[in-house]
N, C-alpha and C positions, 0 to 999 in steps of 0.2 A: 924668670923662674926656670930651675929644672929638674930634671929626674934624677933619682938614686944614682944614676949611671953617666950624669952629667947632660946630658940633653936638652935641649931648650924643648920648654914645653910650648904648644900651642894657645893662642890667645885663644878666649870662650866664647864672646862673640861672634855670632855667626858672618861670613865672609863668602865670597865666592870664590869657589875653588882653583887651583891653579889652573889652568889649560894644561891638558898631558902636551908632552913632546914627545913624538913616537919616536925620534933620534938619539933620545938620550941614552938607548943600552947603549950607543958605541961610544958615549963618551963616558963612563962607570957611574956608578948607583948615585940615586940623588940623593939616600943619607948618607951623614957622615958618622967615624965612629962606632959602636958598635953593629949599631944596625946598618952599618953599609954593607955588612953580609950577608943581611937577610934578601934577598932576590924575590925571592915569591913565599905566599901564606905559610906554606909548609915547609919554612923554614923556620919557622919561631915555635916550632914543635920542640924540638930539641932542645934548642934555648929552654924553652920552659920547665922540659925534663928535668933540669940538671938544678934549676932555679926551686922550683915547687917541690913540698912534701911529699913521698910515694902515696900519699892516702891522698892531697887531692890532684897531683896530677891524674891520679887515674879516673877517681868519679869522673874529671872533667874528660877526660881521653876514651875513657871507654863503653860499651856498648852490653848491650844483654845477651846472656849466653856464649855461643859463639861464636857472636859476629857474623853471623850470614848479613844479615840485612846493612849492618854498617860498610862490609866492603862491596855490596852490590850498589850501594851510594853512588861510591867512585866507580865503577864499572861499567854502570848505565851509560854516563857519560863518553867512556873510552868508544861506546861502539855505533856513534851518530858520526860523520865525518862530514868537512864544511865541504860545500860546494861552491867558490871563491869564484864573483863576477870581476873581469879588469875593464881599465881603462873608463870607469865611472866616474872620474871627479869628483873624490871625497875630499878634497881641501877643506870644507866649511862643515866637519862632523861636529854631531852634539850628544851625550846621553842622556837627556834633559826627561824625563818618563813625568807624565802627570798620574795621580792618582790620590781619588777622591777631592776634588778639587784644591792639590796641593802639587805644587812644582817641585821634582826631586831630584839631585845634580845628576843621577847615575840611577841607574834599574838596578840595585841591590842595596839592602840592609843588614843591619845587624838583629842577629836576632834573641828571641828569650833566654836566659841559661842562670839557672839557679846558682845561689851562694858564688856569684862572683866575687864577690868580696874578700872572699878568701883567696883566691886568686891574684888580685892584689888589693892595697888599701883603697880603700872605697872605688871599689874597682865598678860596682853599676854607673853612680857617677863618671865616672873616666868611659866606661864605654856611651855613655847617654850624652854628655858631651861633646864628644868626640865626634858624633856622630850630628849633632846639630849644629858644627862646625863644618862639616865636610855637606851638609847638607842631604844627609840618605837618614832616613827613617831607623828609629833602636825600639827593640820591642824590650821592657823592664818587667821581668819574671815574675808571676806570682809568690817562688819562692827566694825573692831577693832578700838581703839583707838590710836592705837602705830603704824607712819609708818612704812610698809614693810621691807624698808630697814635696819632699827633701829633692827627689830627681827633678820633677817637673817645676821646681822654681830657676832649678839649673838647664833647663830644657825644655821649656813647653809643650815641643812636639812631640812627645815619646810617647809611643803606645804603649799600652798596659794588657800585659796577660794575666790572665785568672785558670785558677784549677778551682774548679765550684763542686762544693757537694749539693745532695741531691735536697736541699734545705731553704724554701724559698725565701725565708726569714733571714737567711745569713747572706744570700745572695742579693738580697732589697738593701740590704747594709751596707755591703759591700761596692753596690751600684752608687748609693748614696755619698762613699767616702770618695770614689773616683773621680766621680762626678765634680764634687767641691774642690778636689784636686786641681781639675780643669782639662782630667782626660779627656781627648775627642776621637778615638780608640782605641774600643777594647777589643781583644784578641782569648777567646776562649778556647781553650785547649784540649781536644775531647777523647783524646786518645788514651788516657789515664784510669780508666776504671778499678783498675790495681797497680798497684807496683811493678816497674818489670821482673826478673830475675836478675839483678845485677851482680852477679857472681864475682867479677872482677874488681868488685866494691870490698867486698869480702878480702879478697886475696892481696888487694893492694891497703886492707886497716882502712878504708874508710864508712862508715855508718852515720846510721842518723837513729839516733842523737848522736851527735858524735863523741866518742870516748875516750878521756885522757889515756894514754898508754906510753908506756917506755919506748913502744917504736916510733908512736908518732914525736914525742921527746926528742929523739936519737936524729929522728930525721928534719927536726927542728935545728935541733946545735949545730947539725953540718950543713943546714945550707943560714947561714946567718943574716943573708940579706932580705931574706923571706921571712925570719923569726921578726927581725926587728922593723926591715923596710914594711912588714905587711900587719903581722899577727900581733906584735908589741902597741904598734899604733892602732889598732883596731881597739884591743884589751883598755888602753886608755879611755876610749870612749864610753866602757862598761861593755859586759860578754854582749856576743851579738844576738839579737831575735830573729827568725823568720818574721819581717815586719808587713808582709802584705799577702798575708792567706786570706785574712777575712778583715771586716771594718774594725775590729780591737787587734791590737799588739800579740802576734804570736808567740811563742814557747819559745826561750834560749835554746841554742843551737846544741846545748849538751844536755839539757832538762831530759827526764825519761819519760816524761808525756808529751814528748815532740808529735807524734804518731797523731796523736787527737787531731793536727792539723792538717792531715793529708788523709782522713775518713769520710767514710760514708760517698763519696767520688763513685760506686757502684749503681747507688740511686739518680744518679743526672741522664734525663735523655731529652729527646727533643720539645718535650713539651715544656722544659726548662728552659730551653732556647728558644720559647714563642712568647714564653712572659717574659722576659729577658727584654725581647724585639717591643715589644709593647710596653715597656717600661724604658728602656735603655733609647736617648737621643741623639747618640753621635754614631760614628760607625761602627758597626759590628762585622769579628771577622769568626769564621771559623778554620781553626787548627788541627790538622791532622787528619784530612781528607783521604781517604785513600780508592772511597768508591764512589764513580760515579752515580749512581742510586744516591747516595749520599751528598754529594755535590748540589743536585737537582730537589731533594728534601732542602738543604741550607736554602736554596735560591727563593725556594717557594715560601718557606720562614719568615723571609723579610730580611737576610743576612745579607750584607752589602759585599763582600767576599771571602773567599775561602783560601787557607794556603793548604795544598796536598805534600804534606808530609809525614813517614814514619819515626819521626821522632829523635831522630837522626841514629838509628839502629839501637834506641835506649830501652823501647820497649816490648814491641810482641816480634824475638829474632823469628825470621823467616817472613815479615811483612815486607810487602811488594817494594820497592824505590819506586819513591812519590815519580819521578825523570817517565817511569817505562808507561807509567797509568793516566801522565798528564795532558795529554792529547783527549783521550776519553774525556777525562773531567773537564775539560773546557767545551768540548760539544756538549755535558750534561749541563755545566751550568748557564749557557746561553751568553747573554749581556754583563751576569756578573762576572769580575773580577777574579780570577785566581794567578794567587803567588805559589812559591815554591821553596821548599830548603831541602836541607840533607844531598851532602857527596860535593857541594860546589867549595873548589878551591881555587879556579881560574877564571880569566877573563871569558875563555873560551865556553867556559860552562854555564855563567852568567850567558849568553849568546846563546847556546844551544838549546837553553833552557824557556828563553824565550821564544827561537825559532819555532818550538811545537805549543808556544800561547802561552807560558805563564809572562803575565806582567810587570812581577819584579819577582827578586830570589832574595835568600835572607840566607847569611851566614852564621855559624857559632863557632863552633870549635878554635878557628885559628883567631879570630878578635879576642877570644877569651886569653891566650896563649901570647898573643901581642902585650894585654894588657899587661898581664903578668913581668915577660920581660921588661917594657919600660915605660908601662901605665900611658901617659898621653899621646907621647910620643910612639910610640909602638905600637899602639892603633890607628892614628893619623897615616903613620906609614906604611902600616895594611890598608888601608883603606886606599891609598894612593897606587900601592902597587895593582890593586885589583881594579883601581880605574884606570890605570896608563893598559891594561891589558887589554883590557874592554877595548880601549881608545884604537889602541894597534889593531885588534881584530875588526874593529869594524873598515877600517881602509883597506884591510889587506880581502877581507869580504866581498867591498867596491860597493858599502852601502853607507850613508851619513849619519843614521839614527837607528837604533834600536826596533822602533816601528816599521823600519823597509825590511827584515829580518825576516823571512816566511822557514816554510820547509822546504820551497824548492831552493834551499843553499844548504839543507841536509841529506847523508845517503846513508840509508840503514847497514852499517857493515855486518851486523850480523844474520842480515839476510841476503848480499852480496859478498861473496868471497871471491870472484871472477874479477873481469874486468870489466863483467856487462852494466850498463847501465841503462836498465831495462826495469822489470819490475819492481828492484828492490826500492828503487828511489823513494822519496819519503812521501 
């Protein structure tokens, strides 16, 4: 089987993943084809530019307002620098991360990201797959395209995120449809009480509902691989729904009572996450942590962990990068578990990320951007380059696993600018 682009696809079947070889930069990329030019995540940016309509490359690309918070993402991270033990004997490395009693090849997943499917053909499938192949955990959107149930026959493991209103009757529904599904993590999302400002949504034609228009048209015809490799095969299958807001069938994607599905999200608070905890039997996480006060509420809950994230710059611009507040949050929340997303593109951030406690990281933007370019293959092959990176930083480190990973191998540069290494250290 292959891709639009010629590519052998991946078998579905889960496997154990290759062993990285840290030698292979000097012998050139391990795909062939188009994607032997993608090197690292943020190169299939571009690709996808050129591939996707301006109305959803941008939903997907872009952030609220103006981007404060989306570029302090990556920023955070430029200003932790490793502090490289030698001569340790890393020969027998592993990224082997347990959590919740589930073995996972590598400390990073994929994470939630609405209407992928538009992005490419049944593109949640392709990343949920993909991703039970390669062995790292895929979180499937509340607002995906692809019922629940359709993923998790193709995936078992897939967590499932919810955006809940404040409605405990659609949320008992809702638990109950997951449930039969065979979810065994849900992933609640709380950072949503309104819409952000996504202005760039505006500016690059994309809405919700979304709106037939001669641009979006225009931008159809000229990328043709898109119209037909994505939108045409989609269309066959009948227009698409937001198929997992609530336990019934959500509103087609261009209906103008879309809106109904994304209401009342102002009345959810904690005490919706304690009937939730009291009703809900598999893991519970919460999303979009950003205080520790909040952290230590989740813990006390009965929430099994939390990921500290803003949203990936989508929602309130000028909220903190989940990287600068993640140290706090793991002293509030004690024993439980927190992960992390937003601004990771590299091996090295995956690391760094863990160095100050988060226990896995979850990526979106560029898996979505893979998909797009060459659906299985082009996830498989992000996913690989982000674990051969991992792989190299952890020898170059002089540490075997994820877990030997502390802060003493970070140095705050932005509180050393000298050459002391004195108090800034971490």
């Amino acid at each position: 089987m292959t891709t639009q682009l010629g590519l052998p696809q991946p078998e579905h079947s889960p496997v154990q993943p290759e062993a990285p070889n840290a030698w292979k930069a000097f012998n050139g990329a391990r795909a062939s084809g188009p994607l032997a030019r993608v090197l690292a995540l943020e190169d299939f940016e571009p690709l996808a530019r050129a591939r996707l309509p301006r109305a959803i490359f941008g939903y997907v690309a872009g952030a609220a307002e103006t981007g404060t918070s989306f570029r302090d993402n990556r920023q955070a991270f430029a200003e932790w620098g490793f502090v490289p033990r030698v001569l340790r004997n890393v020969a027998r490395r592993s990224q082997r991360t347990t959590l919740f009693g589930k073995e996972y090849a590598t400390p990073f997943g994929i994470a939630p990201m609405g209407i992928a499917a538009l992005s490419a053909y049944e593109g949640d499938l392709v990343l949920a797959r993909s991703a039970a192949h390669a062995g790292i955990p895929f979180i499937l959107s509340g607002t995906s395209l692809t019922p629940v149930e359709k993923v998790m026959r193709e995936a078992p493991d897939s967590w499932f995120q919810a955006y809940l209103p404040g409605d405990s009757a659609r949320i008992d529904a809702l638990l109950d449809r997951i449930e039969r599904a065979g979810v065994g993590t849900l992933v609640v999302t709380v950072d949503i009480p309104v819409a952000g400002n996504r202005e760039n949504n505006i500016r690059a034609g994309f809405s919700t509902p979304l709106r037939p228009s001669l641009r979006l048209a225009w931008d159809g015809l000229t990328r043709p691989r898109w119209l037909i490799g994505t939108l045409a095969r989609t269309l066959l299958n009948g227009m698409p729904h937001f198929e997992n807001s609530f336990a019934e069938r959500g509103a087609p994607i261009i209906a103008r009572n879309v809106d109904r599905d994304f209401s009342e999200r102002d009345h959810f608070d904690w005490t919706h996450i304690a009937r939730i905890r009291r009703r809900w039997r598999g893991n519970l996480v919460i999303k979009g942590v950003l205080s520790p006060e909040d952290a230590a509420i989740a813990r006390d809950t009965g929430s099994d962990a939390v990921i500290a994230s803003n949203h990936g710059g989508r929602q309130l611009d000028g909220a903190v990068c989940a990287l600068r507040v993640l140290p706090e949050i793991v002293r509030a929340a004690g024993p439980m578990p927190v992960m992390l997303d937003g601004g990771v593109r590299r091996g090295s951030d995956v690391l760094k990320a863990i160095a100050l406690g988060a226990r896995l990281v979850f990526v979106g933007r560029p898996f979505n951007f893979a998909a797009a370019v060459a659906r299985d293959a082009g996830v498989a092959h992000a996913i690989a380059l982000l674990r051969d990176e991992v792989d190299r930083n952890l020898a170059m480190l002089g540490v075997s696993t994820p877990a030997d990973i502390d802060r003493g191998h970070l140095l705050d540069l932005s509180r050393s600018r000298t050459s002391s290494f004195g108090t800034p250290w971490a």
